[in-house]
N, C-alpha and C positions, 0 to 999 in steps of 0.2 A: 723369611718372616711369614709367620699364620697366616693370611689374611681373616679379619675378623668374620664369627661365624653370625648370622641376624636369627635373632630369636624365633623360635616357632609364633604361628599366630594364636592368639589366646581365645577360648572359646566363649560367644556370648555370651552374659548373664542371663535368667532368663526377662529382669524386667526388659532388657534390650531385643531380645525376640521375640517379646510380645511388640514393645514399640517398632519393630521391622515388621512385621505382621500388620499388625495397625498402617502402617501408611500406606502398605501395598493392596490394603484393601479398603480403605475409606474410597479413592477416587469411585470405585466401580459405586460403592454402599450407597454413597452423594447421588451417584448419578440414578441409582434405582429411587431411592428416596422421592429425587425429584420429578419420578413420574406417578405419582400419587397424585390426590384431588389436594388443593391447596392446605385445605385446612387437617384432612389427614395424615401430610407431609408433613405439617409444623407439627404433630402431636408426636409423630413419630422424630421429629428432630427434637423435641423438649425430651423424649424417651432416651435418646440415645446421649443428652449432653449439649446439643450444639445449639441450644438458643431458648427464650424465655416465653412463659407466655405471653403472647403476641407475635414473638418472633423474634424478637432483638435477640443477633450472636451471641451464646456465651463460651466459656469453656469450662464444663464441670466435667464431674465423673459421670462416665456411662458405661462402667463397669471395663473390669481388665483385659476383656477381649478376649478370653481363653477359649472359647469355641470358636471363634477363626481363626485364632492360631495355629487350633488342632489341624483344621481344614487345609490350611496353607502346609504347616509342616507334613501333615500325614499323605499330600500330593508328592512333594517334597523327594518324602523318605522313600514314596514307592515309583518316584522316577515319572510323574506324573507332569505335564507340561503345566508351564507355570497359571499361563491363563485356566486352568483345570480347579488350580486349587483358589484362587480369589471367586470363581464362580460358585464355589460350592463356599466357601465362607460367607461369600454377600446373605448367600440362600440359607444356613445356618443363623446368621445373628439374625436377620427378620422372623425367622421360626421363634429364633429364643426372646426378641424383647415383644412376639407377639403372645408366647406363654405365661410371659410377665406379666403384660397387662392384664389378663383374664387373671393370671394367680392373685396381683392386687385388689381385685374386685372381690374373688369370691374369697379369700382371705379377711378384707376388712384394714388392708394395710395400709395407714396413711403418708407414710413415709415411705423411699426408697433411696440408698443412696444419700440419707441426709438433704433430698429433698422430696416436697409435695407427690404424689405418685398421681399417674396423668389422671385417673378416676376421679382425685379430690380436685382436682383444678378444672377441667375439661367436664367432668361430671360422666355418670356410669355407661350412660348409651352411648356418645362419642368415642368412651375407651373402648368398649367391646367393637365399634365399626374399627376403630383405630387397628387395634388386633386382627380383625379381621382382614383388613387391609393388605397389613404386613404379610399374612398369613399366605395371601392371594398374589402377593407381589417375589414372595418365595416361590413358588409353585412356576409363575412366568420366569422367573432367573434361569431358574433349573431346564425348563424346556426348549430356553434360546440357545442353552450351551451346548457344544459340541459331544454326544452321551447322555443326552438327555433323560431320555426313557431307564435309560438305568438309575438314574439319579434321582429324580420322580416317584421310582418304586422302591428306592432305600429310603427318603424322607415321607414316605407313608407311612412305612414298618414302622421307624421310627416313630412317628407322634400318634399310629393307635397306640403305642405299648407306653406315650406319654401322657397321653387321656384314661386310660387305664390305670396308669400308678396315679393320675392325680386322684380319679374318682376313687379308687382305696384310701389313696389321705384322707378325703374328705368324711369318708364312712368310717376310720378309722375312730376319726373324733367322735362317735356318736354310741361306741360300743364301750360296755365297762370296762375297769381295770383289773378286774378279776373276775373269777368262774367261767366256765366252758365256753362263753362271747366274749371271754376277754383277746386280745392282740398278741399273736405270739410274734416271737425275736424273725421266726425264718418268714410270715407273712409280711414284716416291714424289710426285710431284705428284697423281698418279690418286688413289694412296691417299688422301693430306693432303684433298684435296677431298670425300672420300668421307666418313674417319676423322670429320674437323676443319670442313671447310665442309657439309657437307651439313646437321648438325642448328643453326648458325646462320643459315644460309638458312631454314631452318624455321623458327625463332625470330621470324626478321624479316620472314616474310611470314604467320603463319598464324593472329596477332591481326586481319590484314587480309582475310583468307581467311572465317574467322569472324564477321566485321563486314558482308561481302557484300561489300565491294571488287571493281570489276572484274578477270575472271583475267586482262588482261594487268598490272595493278599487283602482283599476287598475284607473277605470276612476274617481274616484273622485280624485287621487292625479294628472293624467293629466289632470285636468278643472284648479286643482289647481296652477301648475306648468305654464299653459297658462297667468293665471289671472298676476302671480307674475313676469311673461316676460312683459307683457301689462306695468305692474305699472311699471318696470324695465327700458322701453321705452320712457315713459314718464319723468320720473324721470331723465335718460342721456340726454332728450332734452332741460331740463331746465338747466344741469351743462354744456351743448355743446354750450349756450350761454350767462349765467353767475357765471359759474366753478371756482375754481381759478386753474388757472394753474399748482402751483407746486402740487395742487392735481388729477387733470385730466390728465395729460401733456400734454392739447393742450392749445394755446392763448386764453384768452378770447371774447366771442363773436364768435368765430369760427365759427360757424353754419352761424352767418347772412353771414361774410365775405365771406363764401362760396356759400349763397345764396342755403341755402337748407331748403326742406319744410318740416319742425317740426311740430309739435301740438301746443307751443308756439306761432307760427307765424300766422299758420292756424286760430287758435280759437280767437288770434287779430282781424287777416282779415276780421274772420265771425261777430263780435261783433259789433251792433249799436250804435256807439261812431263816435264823427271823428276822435280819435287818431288813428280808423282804415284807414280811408280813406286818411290819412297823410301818412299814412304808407305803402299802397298800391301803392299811385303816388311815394316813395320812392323808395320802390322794385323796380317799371317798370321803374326808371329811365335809360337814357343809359350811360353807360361807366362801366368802373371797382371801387368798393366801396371801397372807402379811408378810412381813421381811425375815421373823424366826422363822415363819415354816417353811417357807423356801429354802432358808439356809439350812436347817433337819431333815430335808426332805435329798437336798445335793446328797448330803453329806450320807445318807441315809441307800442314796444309789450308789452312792462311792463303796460304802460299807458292805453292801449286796454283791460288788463284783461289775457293777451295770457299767464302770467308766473301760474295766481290766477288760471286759466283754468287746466293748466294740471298737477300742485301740486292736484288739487281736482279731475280729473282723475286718477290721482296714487293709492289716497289714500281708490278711489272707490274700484279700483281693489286690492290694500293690505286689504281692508273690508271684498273684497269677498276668499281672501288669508283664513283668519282666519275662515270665516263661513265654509269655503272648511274641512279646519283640523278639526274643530271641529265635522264634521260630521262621520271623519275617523277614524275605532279602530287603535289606534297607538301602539305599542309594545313597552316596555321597555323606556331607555332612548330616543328612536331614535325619538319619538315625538317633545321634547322640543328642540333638537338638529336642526329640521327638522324648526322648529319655529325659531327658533336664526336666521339661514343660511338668510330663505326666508326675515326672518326681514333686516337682514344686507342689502342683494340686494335693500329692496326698502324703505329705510328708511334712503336715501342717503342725503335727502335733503328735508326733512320732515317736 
């Protein structure tokens, strides 16, 4: 008789690899946290999810954790010891909810998350020390770890070319939508890379960095990590104007309503059609945009090519996602894990 044969093991989902990620890095997170000045700490735990203001525990969203995850897996995949990769995720997520709070300040955002964002509660000078805080409390993670200095001088790279992409966002808004100062498609690519791939490149090489990994795996999983921020970028421009709500949790159309220059809008604009030039005398109209011209206006970049445009930008950069991996010796399971994750990010809308 056979003896029976046991099934192979079934490979994570990724929400379950992010929830393995998450617990193996909260402990260290908690404990960086709580060396902050009191009141700091609590702005940075109301940031993160874990309590209200004053302080009472809660449990909300503080976002899905995909830049520690990168951290953890992309140690992981390059054979990196495990305490390697929770130090450089602690050191990632304080970078990114310290980017946040400045982004909600100089944005104007009052909401995050479907709650208050620390600026309106806390008020703007507290959130910028708050940020600062974090900023400063990444910077000590990184230096206590074993590879420090390497590490140190990956999340530099990383956030000038983050202050960089932002300060282009913010200049982006101020220049017209057409004639020779207008925004072209490959300037907001530069940004998006900068903005959005730079500090996921980070993320996903710098657990490896710190672990000693050779610097060419170092830099190929940060080309890689950049590429899959790019595609990441594009991909939230096209759900920031045809999303559905109860899965984004903003309105649809959002983007135009705000009158903000996506890649969708832009590669319209640039397109020799007239549904571009319909679309342009739209934008420059005067006054505040009601609910027709928003919906003329989608529909109007859809007709230009601007949605076909940056689905086929994404899908460059998830190409180059995969050529990236495939060039990298991955370890153990942490490859195909590393494969799932980047997939989920950019294959949102594919």
């Amino acid at each position: 008789m056979t003896p029976p044969t046991s099934a192979a093991p079934t490979a994570p989902s990724v929400p379950q690899l992010l929830d393995r990620c998450r617990d193996v890095v909260r402990p260290a997170l908690t404990e960086a946290v709580g060396r902050l000045h009191p009141w700091l700490g609590e702005m940075a735990a109301y940031s993160f999810g874990w309590c209200e203001v004053g302080g009472a525990p809660v449990v909300a969203s503080g976002g899905k954790g995909v830049r520690q995850a990168l951290a953890v897996l992309g140690a992981e995949a390059a054979g990196a010891p495990g305490r390697s990769g929770v130090a450089a995720a602690v050191a990632v997520e304080l970078v990114h909810t310290f980017s946040l709070l400045h982004d909600d300040i100089m944005d104007g955002d009052p909401t995050r998350r479907r709650r208050a964002t620390v600026w309106k509660v806390y008020g703007t000078g507290p959130a910028v020390l708050a940020g600062d805080a974090l900023f400063a409390l990444a910077v000590e993670t990184l230096v206590q770890a074993p590879g420090g200095p390497a590490g140190v001088r990956l999340l530099s790279a990383a956030l000038a070319d983050v202050v960089s992409g932002q300060a282009d966002d913010l200049l982006f808004a101020t220049r017209p939508w057409t004639g020779p100062e207008r925004v072209r498609p490959e300037e907001y690519r530069t940004m998006a890379e900068r903005k959005t791939g730079a500090l996921l490149g980070c993320a996903l090489s710098l657990g490896a960095a710190l672990g000693g990994a050779p610097p060419a795996t170092v830099a190929a999983l940060e080309r890689v990590g950049r590429h899959a921020g790019t595609a990441f970028q594009m991909v939230d421009d096209v759900l920031g104007i045809w999303g559905d709500p109860a899965v984004t949790g903003k309105p649809v159309h959002g983007d135009l309503r705000e009158r903000k220059k996506t890649y969708p809008v832009l590669a319209a604009l640039d397109a020799p059609v007239p549904a571009a030039r319909r679309l342009a005398a739209l934008l420059e109209s005067a006054g505040a945009p009601d609910e027709a011209s928003t919906r003329r206006a989608a529909a109007l970049v859809e007709e230009a090519g601007g949605r076909t445009a940056a689905l086929a930008e994404a899908r460059r950069h998830l190409a180059a996602v995969e050529r990236g991996l495939d060039a990298v010796p991955l370890a153990g399971p942490g490859g195909g894990e590393l494969r799932a994750l980047l997939g989920f990010l950019v294959r949102r809308d594919l």
